[in-house]
VEXLOGU-196659 format. One line per 2 residues: number of its first residue (from 1); their letters; for each residue x negated, y, z negated of C-alpha. Coordinates in steps of 0.1 Angstrom, whole numbers. Layout:
// residues N
NUM> A> X:Y:Z  ...
This chain:
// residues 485
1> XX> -628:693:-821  -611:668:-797
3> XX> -583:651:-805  -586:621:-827
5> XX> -568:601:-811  -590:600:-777
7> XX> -608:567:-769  -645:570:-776
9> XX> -659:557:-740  -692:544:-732
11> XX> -695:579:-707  -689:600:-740
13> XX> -721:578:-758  -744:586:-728
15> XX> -748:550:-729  -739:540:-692
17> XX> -768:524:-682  -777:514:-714
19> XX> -775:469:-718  -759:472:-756
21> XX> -731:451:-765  -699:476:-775
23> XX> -668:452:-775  -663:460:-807
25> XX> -655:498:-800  -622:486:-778
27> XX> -594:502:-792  -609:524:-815
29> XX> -599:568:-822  -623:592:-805
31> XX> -646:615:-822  -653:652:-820
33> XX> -682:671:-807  -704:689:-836
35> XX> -720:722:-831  -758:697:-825
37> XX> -776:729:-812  -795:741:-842
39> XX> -832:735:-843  -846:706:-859
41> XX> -871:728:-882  -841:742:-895
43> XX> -823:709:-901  -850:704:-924
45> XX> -856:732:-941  -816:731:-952
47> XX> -825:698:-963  -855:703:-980
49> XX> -833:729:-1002  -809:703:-1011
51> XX> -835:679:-1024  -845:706:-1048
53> XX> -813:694:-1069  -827:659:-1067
55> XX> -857:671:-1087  -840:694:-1109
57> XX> -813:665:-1117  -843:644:-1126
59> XX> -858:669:-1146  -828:679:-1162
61> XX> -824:645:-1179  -828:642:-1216
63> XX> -857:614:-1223  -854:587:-1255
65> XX> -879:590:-1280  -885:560:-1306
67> XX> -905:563:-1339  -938:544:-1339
69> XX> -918:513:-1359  -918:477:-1348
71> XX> -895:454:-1363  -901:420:-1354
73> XX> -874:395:-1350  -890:362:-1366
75> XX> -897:387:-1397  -860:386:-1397
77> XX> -854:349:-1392  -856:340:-1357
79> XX> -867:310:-1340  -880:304:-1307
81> XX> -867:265:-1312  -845:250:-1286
83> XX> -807:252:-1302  -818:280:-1327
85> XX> -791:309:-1325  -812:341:-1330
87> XX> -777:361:-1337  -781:369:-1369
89> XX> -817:372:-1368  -815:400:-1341
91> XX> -786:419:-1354  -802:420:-1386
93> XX> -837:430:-1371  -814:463:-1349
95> XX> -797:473:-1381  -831:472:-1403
97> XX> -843:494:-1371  -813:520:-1369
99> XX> -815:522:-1406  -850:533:-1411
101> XX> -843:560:-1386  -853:544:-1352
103> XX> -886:522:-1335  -887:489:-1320
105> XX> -870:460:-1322  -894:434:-1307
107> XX> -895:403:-1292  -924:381:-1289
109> XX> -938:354:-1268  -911:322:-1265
111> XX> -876:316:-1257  -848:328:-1281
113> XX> -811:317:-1274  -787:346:-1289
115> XX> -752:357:-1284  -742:394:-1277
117> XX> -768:420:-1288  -752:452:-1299
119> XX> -778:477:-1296  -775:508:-1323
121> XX> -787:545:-1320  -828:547:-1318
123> XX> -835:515:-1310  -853:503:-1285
125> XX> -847:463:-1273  -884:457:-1266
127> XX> -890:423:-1249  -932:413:-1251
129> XX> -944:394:-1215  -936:359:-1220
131> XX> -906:367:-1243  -875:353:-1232
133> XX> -841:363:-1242  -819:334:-1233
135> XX> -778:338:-1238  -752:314:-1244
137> XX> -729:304:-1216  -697:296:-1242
139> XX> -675:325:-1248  -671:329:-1283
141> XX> -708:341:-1286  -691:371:-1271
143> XX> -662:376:-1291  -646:395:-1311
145> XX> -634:413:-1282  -648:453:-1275
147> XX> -639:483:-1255  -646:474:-1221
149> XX> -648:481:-1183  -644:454:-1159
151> XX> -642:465:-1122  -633:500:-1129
153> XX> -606:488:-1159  -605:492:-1194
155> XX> -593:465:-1217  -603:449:-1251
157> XX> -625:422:-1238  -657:398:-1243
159> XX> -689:417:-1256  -715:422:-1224
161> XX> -741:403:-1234  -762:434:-1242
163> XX> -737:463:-1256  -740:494:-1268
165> XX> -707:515:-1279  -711:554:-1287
167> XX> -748:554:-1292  -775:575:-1289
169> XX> -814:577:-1279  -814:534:-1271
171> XX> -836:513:-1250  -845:479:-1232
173> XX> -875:475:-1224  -908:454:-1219
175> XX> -923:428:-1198  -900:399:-1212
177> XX> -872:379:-1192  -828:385:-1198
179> XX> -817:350:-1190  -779:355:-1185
181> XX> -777:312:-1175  -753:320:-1148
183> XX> -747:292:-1128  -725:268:-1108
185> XX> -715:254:-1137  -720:280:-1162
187> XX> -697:313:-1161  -698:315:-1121
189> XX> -667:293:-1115  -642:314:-1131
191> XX> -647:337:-1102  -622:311:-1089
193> XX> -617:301:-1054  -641:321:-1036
195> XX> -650:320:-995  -686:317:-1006
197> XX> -679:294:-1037  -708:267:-1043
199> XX> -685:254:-1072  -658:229:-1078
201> XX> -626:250:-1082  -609:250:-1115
203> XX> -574:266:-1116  -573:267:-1150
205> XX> -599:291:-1150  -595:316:-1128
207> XX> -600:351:-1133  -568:359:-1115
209> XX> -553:345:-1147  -563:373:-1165
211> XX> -569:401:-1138  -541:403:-1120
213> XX> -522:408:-1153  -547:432:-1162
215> XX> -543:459:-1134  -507:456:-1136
217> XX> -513:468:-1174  -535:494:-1163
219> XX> -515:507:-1131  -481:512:-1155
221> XX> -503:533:-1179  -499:506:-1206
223> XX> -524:516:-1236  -561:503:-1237
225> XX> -554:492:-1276  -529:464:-1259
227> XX> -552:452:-1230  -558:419:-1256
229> XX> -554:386:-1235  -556:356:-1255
231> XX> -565:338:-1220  -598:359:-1204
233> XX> -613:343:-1179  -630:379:-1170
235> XX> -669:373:-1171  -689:401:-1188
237> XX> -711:424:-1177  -752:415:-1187
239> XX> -761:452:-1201  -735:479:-1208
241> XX> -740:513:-1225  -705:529:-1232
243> XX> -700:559:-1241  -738:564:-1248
245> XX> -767:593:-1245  -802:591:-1235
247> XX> -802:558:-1221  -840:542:-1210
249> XX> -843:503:-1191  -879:496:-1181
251> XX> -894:470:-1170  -876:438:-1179
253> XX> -864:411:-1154  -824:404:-1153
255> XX> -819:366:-1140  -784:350:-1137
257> XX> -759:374:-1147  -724:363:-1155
259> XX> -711:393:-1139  -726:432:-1126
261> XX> -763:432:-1147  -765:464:-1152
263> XX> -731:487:-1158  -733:522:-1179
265> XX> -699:536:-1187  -692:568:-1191
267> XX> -727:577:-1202  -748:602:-1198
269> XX> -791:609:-1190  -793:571:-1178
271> XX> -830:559:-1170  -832:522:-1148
273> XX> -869:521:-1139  -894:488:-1131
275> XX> -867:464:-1133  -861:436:-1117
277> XX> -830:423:-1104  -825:386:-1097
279> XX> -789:369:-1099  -771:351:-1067
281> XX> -740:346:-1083  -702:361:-1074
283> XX> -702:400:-1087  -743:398:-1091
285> XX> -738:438:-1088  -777:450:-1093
287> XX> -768:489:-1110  -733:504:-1115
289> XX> -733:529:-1133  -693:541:-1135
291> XX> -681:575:-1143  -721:584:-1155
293> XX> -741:620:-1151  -773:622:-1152
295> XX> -788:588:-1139  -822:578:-1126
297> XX> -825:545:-1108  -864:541:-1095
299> XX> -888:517:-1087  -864:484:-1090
301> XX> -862:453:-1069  -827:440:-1060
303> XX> -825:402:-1051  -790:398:-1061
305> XX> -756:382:-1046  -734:414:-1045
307> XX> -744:451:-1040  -775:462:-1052
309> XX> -767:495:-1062  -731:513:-1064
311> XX> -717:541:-1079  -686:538:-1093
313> XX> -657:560:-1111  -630:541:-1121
315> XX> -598:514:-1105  -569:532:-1092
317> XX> -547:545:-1116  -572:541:-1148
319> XX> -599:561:-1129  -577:590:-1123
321> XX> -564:588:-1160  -598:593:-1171
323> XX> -610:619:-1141  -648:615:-1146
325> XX> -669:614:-1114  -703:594:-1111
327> XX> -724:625:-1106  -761:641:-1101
329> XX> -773:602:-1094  -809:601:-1086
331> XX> -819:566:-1066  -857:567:-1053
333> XX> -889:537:-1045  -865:507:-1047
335> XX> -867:480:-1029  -837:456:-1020
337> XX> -836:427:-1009  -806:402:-1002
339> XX> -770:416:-1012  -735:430:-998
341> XX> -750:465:-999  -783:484:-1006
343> XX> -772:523:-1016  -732:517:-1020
345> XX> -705:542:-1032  -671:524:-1044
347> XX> -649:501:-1041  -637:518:-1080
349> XX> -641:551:-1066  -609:568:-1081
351> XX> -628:595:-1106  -648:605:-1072
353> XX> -684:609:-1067  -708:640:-1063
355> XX> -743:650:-1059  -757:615:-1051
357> XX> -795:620:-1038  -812:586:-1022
359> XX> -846:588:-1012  -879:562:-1005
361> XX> -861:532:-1005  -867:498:-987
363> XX> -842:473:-977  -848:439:-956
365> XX> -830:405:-956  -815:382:-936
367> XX> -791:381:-965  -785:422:-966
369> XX> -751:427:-952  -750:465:-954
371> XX> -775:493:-956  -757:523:-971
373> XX> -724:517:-979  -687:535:-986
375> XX> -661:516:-995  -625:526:-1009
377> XX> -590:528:-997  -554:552:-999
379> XX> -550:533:-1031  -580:542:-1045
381> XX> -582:578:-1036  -616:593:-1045
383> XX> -635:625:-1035  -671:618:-1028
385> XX> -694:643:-1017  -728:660:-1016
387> XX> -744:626:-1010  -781:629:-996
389> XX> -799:601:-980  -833:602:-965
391> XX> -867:588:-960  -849:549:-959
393> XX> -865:517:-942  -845:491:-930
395> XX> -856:461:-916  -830:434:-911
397> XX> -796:440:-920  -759:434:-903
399> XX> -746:468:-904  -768:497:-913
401> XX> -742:529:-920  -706:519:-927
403> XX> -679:543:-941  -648:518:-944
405> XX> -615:536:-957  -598:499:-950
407> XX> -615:480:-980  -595:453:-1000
409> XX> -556:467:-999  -564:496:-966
411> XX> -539:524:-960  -512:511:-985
413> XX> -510:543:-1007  -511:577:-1011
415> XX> -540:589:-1024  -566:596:-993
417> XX> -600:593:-997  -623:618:-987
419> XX> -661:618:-976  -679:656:-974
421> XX> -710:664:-969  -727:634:-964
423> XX> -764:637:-950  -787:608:-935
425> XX> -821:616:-928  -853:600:-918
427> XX> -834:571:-912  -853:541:-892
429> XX> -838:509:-890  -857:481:-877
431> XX> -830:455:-866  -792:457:-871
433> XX> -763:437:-858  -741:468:-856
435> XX> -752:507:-863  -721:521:-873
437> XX> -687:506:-888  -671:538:-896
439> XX> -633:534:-905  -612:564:-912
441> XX> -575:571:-912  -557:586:-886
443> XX> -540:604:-912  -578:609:-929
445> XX> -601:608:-907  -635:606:-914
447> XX> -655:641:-913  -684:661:-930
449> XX> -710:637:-920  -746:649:-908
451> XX> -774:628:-893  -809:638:-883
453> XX> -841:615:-872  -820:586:-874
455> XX> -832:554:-850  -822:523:-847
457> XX> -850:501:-828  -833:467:-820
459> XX> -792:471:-825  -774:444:-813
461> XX> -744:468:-810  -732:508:-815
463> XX> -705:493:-835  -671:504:-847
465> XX> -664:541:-847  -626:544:-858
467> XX> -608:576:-867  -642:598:-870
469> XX> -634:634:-866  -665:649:-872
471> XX> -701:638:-867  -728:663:-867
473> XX> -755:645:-849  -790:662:-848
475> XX> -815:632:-838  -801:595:-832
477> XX> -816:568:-807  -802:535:-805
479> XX> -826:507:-788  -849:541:-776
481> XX> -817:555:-763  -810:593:-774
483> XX> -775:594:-781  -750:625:-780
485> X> -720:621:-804
């Protein structure tokens, strides 16, 4: 290993002659020579072994079962009439459901404005095609308040739209549209004076009102029971299991989401398949599950206006209180579209991450600003490991790989974040503005990470390679370039 400090020159690259643009590596800590010598055949045959656990994961996951039961909604009193509130109607149809031991609660053909749905043990949410479930924009529809996350922090706060707390065997499912009304107008402002806001900015509605006050709570250990602010300006999340088993969304379409659309807590065998993703407001997170094991995520389409995907464990102090990694994640056939990230691990990275398996995925837009994506900080802390990514297509993005240690509040505490065992294979990405940005700590540098049959075919530049101490490269080309890091 050289030392870390060392420049990383063009010579080192084997990019002399090469016309790529690489102002952005000026000033940045060298990188270490890996033991590259192995054969290719038995690159893959390690890796082959290691997507065994992929399958087993998969396999190891407990499936819902529902009784043969429908239980329609308008039998219960709902209305597909403009200004109708299907509340009651709904609630009563889930606890008529639960009651008689489990089976579908359905919803037809037409649009039904509701508040919060509370799902309850064996039911399954099941939304015909045409059926639209359309939810109120006015907060008290979600109140009173429940146990919550909200960006890796627990509190007493509004109802997700769809909630479910300490249940068992539930679904959504179904052809039928979630209509979260998200909008300039509608929910989106109080993310408050945003770079990127389309909005007028309200003051007196600013989420800083109530999160700034909220992770001070959380960092001082204060208990969840008194996380109760009279003035919450923190949107809710669209769907969020917590604290549930056997866990099954299929097939719906999620539009406008106040905040992240879909967001298990602390739940385990989680099933996200043939859903579709749509939502271009602030936080339009597509999947995060948080502190989850167990979790399937396959064949979904992310259009949204934050990350599609990412894996999360917790905020800073509150996700080391609780300790509980996101772990044996399965993510496969997805396609994604525009967002900040496609396959994304942090920024609430505190309880860690492990055995996160990516495979078969798609990702193009002019609008995608990352491929895969780490993201975390010394304040955060956070082991992550045994993360496997292979078989991707990228097409257009801005930067296709980035490991950034420096995310929101950088090297400002003392809890380092680590990366092992982190494997990219079969790789090919189209066109990128940058490669790599790959920002470690000089005092925790970035190591442990493996990449084979990896190509980039139009790169703009290598990109920013900072504080890397290990890279064990088997098979790179930038612009048809074979590179030796």
């Amino acid at each position: 290993m050289i030392n870390s400090r060392k420049r990383l020159h063009l010579k080192t690259l084997g990019l002399a002659s090469a016309s790529l643009s690489l102002l952005s590596l000026q000033g940045c800590s060298g990188m270490a020579l890996s033991a590259a010598d192995r054969q290719n055949d038995n690159v893959a045959s390690a890796d082959e072994k290691q997507w065994q656990q992929a399958d087993a994961i998969i396999a190891g996951i407990a499936p819902t079962e529902f009784p043969a039961r429908d239980f329609l909604i308008t039998s219960y009193g709902a209305k597909a009439d403009k200004g109708f509130d299907n509340t009651s109607a709904i609630k009563a149809a889930i606890a008529a459901c639960n009651s008689a031991g489990g089976g579908r609660v359905v919803v037809p053909m037409g649009r039904f404005e509701t508040g919060a749905v509370h799902l309850l043990s064996n039911v399954n949410l099941h939304l015909q095609q045409n059926a639209v479930l359309s939810f109120y924009t006015d907060a008290k529809h979600y109140l009173p308040y429940v146990m919550t996350r909200w960006e890796g922090v627990e509190l007493m706060g509004y109802s997700p739209l769809i909630y479910a707390f300490e249940q068992q065997n539930i679904a959504v499912t179904g052809e039928g549209i979630l209509e979260g009304n998200g909008s300039n107008s509608q929910w989106w402002p109080w993310k408050g004076d945003w770079e990127r806001r389309s909005w007028d900015y309200d003051a007196r509605v600013d989420q800083a009102l109530t999160r700034a006050p909220l992770f001070e709570m959380a960092e001082r250990g204060a208990p969840v029971s008194e996380r109760v602010f009279a003035q919450n300006f923190l949107r809710p999340p669209f769907i969020q299991p917590y604290g549930c088993k056997r866990v099954l969304i299929d097939g719906v379409t999620i539009r406008n989401s106040p905040f992240w659309l879909i967001n298990p807590v602390l739940s385990e065998d989680v099933v996200v398949r043939n859903v579709n993703f749509i939502s271009y407001g602030p936080n339009s997170d597509g999947c995060n599950p948080e502190s989850c094991n167990r979790v399937l995520i396959e064949n979904c389409l992310f259009d949204t206006g934050d990350d599609c995907i990412a894996l999360k464990s917790g905020r800073n102090n509150d996700g080391r209180r609780l300790a509980t990694p996101v772990q044996n994640v399965v993510i496969q056939d997805c396609v994604m579209r525009a967002g900040h990230g496609g396959v994304v691990l942090g920024s609430e990275i505190s309880g860690g991450a492990r055995n996160i398996f990516a495979r078969r995925c798609r990702m193009s837009s002019p609008n995608l600003a990352r491929g895969i994506r780490i993201k975390t900080n010394s304040v955060r802390g956070g082991l992550i490991e045994n993360i496997y990514i292979r078989d991707i297509e990228i097409g257009e993005v801005k930067d296709a790989i980035v490991i950034n240690f420096f995310y929101e509040e950088g090297d400002a505490g003392q809890f380092m974040p680590q990366v092992k065992n982190l494997h990219i294979s079969n790789l090919q990405v189209k066109k990128a503005e940058r490669a790599f940005v790959l920002r470690g700590f000089e005092r925790a540098p970035i190591n442990g990470v493996s990449l084979h049959n990896v190509h980039f075919k139009q790169t703009d530049s290598l990109g920013i390679l900072e504080n890397v101490a290990q890279l064990d490269q088997v098979d790179l080309t930038l612009n048809g370039q074979e590179l030796k890091l």
